[in-house]
N, C-alpha and C positions, 0 to 999 in steps of 0.2 A: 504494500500500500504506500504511495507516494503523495497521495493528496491532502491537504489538511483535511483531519476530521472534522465537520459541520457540528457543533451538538446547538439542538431545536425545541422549543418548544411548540404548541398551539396554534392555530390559527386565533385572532381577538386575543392578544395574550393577557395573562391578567397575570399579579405578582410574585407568582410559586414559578408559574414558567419562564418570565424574563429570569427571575434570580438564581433558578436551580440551573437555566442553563449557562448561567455565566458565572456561577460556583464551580461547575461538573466541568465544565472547560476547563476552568482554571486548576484542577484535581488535576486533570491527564495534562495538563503542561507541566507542572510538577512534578507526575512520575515521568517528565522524558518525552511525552507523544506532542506532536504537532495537532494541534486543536483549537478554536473558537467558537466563539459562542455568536450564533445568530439570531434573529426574531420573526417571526411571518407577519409580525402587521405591529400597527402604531402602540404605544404605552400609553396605557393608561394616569387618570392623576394620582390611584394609588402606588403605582411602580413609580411615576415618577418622582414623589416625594420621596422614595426610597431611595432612589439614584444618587439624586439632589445631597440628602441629606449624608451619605458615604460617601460622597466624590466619586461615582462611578460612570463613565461617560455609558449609555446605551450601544447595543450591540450593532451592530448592521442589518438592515433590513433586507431579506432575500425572500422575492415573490414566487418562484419558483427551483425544481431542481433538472427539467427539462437539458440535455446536452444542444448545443448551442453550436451554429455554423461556425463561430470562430475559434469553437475548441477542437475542427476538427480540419480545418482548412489547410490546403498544400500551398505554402509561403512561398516553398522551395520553389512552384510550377512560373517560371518566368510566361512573361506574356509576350508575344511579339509585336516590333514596330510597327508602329503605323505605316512605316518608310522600307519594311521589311521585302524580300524579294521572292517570288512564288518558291524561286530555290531553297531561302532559312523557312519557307512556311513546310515544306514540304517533309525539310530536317528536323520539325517540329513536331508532325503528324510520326516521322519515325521513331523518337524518342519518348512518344506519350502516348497511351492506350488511350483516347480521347477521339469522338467523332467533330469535335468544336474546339477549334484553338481561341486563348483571347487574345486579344487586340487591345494593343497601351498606347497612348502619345503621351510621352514625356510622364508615365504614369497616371495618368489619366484613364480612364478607360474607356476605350474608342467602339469595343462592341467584339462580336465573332467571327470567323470567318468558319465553312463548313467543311469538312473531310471533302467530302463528293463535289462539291463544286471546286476544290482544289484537281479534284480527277478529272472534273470536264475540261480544265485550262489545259490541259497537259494531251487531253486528245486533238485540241486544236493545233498541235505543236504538228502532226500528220499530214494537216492540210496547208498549214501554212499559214495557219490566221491570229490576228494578231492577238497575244497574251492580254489578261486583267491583269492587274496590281492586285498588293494585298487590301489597298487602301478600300481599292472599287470595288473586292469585295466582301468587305468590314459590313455585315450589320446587327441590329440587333438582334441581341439573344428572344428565344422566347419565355426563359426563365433564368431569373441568375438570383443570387441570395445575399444578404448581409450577414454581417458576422454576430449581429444579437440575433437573426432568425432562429426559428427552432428546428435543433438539427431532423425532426422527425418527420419535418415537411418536404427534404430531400426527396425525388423518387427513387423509385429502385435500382430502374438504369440510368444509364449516361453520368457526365461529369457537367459538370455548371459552376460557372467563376462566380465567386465573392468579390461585391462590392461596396466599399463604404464610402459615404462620402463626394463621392464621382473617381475615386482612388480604385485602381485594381489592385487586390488583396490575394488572390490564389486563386486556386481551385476545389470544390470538395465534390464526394458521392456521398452513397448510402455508408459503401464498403468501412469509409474513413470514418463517419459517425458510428460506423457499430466498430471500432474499434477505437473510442474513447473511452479514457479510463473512467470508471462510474465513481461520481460522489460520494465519499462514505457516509454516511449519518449518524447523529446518537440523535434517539426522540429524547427525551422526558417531559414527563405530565403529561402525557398523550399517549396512546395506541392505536387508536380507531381512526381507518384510513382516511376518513371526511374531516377530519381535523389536522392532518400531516398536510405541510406545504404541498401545490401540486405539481406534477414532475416525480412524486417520488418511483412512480416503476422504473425511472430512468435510472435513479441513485442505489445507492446500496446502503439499505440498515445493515450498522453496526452494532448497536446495540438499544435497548429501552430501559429506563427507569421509570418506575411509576405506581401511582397508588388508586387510579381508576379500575373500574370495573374491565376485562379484557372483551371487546364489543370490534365490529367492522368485519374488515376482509384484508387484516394484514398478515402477509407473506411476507417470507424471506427465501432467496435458494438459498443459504447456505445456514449454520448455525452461528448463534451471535451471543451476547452477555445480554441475559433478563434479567431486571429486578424487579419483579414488587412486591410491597409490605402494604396491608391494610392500616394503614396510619394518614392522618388527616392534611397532610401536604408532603411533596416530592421531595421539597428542601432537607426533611427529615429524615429520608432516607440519603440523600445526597451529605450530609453532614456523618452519618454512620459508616461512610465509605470514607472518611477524609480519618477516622479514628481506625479503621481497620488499615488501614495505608500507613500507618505513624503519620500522616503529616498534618504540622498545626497549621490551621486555619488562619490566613489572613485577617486582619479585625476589619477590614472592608468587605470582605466576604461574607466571614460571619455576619457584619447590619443585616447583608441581603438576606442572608439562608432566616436570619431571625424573620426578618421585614414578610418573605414570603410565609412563614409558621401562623405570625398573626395574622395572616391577610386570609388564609385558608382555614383554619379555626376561630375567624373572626374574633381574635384573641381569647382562644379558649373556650367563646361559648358554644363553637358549632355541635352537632352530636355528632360529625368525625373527629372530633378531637380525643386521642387518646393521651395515656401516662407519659408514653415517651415523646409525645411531641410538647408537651409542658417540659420535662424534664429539658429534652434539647434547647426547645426556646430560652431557658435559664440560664443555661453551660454560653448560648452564642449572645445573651445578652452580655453576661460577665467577659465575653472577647471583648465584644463590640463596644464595651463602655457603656453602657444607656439602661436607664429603668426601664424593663421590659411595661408594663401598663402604664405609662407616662408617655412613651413613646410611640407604643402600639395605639394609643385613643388618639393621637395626634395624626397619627398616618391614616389609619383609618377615618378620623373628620376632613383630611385631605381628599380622599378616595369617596367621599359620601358628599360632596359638593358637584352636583349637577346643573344648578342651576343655568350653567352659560351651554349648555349641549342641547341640540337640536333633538325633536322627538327623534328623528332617526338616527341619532345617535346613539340612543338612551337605545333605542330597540335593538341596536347591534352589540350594543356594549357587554364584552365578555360572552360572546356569542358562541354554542356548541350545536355541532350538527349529530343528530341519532337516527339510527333506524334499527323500527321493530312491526311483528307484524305485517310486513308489507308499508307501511309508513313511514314516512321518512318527515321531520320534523327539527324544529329546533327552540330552544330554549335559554334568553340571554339573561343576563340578572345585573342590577344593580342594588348597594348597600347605602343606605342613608341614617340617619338620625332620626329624622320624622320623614313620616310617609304622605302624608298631609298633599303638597304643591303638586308630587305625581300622581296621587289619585284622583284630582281635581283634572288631572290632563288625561284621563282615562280612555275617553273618547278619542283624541287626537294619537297617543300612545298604539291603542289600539288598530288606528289606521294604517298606523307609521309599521305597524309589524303585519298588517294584511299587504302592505304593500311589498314588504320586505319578501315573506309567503310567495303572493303571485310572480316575484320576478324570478324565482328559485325554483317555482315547480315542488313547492313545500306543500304536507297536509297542515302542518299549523306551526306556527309560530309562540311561543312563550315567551312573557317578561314575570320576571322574577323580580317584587316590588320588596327588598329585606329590611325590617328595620333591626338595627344592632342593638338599640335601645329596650325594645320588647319583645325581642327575639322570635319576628312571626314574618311571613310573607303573605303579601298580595299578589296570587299568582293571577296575570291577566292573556288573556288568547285573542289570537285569528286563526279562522279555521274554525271546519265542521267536528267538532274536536268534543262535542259538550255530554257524549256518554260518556265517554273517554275519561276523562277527567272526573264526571261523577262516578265513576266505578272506581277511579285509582284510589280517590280519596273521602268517598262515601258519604258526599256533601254535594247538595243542591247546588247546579252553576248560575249564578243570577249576575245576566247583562257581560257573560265574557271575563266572569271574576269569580275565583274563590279566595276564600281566609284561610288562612292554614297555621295557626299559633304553635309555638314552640315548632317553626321550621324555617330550616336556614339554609340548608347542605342540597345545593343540586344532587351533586354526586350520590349523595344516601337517602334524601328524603323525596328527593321528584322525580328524576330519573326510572327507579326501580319501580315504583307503583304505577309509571303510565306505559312504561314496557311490558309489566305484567298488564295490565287491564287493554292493553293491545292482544294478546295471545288469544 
């Protein structure tokens, strides 16, 4: 393996996935491996108060893992002059398995010229009539690629020059893209392939850490490193790997691994919160410096101010994709203080996720309304959703909304009851 390893969290990341994977990264750079942490989408204000507050600049954003026309492109494939003579075209066609030579001015790139119409000039040589140039007959290709294209949009046969810019860059095939080396990856805080960046058939899982449910259609060919532990955030386990390794935790690292424990057991009070994720949260407070519930109310009132986000923000915010049943659906949540301003925008809210639903080809949509304060959701829907839901949780659905007191935990309390009441 030559490539840096990616390690990833999420699709909508929220703060167990930015921080575990720029913990876990930061693990395998220290035993040796080449490694970084990357992101699938924007941070939120809970991660970013956590950022902010350690000094840690945000990872890179990669929207996909798709192999790409410029990772596969022949640099080496010179193009011929504009100025070139049918004789160097000809020397050109012998040195390259290609039915289309390109064609450069001064790097530029001037267009194609064709195998067989190279062979028609050469029969005019018989009768005596007079030659084309390469110039006269330069034209366009009928497909050529850039080097961001996606190398999967190559066809099967033939070669086709890469162009960026109005610049010739080379040549690529098929052949050359299946013989890129594949991205290696580590997930964590995910499994389920509607949440892994897309592109990943292209990459290659190395490994997964994680404390979800195991749900999707993730394959590997080959064998990799699994972790998971039923415990209330990934960071927890990711902090257990840095004590089985001997190596002490950074005190910037540790903020995050904390940052993500509170943000996941909502400082304790989720019902995923187990013994060891308290205990860890203590051990990474005492790195990091900080009152663990000083610090955790403070990031979490950072992360519970919505007030400046568009309902369709609020609808996508921390967004996961499921399917069960034959249903395919999704379910996003926000944490507040009071619940009060967004149930007043219930109606609007509402819309904002039937719209989200119809563009996605979704049966429903969920917003997940938490408050930390009295530890209950306002779960609200789009979507023909409303047995659904009264079977999961045994309660009357009145106007697109249920109450659901003492519930916080997608993962364990909403999840599992509308998968079941799907079957």
């Amino acid at each position: 393996m030559t490539k840096q390893i990616f390690v990833t969290g999420h699709k909508s990341p929220d703060t167990d996935s930015i921080c575990s994977s720029i913990a876990f990264a930061k693990l395998l750079q220290l035993q040796g491996n080449d490694a970084a942490a990357i992101r699938a989408g924007e941070i939120n204000k809970e991660t970013a108060y956590a950022l902010d507050y350690f000094h840690v600049s945000p990872q890179p954003l990669v929207s996909d893992f798709y192999v790409k026309v410029g990772d596969a492109v022949h640099t080496d494939v010179e193009a011929l002059k504009i100025s070139a003579s049918l004789k160097d075209a000809a020397k050109w066609f012998a040195a390259h398995a290609s039915d289309v030579a390109p064609v450069a001015d001064n790097g530029q790139f001037a267009g194609v010229i064709d195998k067989a119409a190279l062979a028609d000039q050469f029969i005019k040589t018989v009768t005596g009539e007079e030659l084309a140039t390469v110039k006269s007959l330069t034209h366009d290709p009928e497909l050529f690629f850039q080097t961001a294209d996606n190398g999967h949009d190559v066809p099967a046969e033939g070669t086709y020059a890469v162009v960026d810019n109005g610049k010739y860059m080379g040549m690529v095939c098929a052949d050359c893209i299946a013989h890129v080396e594949k991205q290696p990856v580590f997930l964590v805080d995910h499994n389920e392939a509607k949440q892994i960046i897309d592109g990943i058939d292209e990459a290659d899982i190395v490994g997964v850490i994680d404390h979800h449910r195991i749900g999707g259609t993730l394959s590997t060919s080959g064998p990799i490193f699994i972790l998971f532990k039923p415990v209330g955030c990934t960071a927890t386990i990711v902090t257990s790997l840095y004590a089985q390794a001997g190596i002490t935790i950074p005190k910037d690292i540790a903020g995050l691994l904390l940052s993500a424990v509170i943000s996941d057991t909502v400082l304790f009070r989720s019902p995923t919160c187990t013994p060891e994720d308290k205990e860890t949260a203590q051990k990474l407070g005492a790195i990091a410096g900080v009152d663990v519930e000083a610090y955790g109310m403070e990031m979490l009132k950072a992360g519970a101010n919505v007030s400046d986000l568009t309902p369709d923000q609020i609808a996508h915010n921390d967004m996961k994709e499921f399917s069960g049943g034959g249903k395919t659906f999704t379910i996003s949540q926000v944490q507040v203080m009071d619940t009060t301003d967004l149930l007043n925008q219930k109606t609007v809210l509402v819309s904002a996720l039937d719209k989200m639903r119809e563009s996605h080809s979704y049966d429903a949509s969920f917003l997940m309304i938490t408050s930390i304060i009295d530890e209950s959701t306002n779960l609200i829907f789009a979507g023909n959703m409303e047995d659904t839901v009264s079977a999961a949780f045994g309660k009357d659905i009145l106007d697109k909304e249920v109450y659901l007191p003492k519930v916080m935990s997608r993962k364990k309390q909403i999840v599992p009851p509308i998968l079941d009441a799907l079957k």
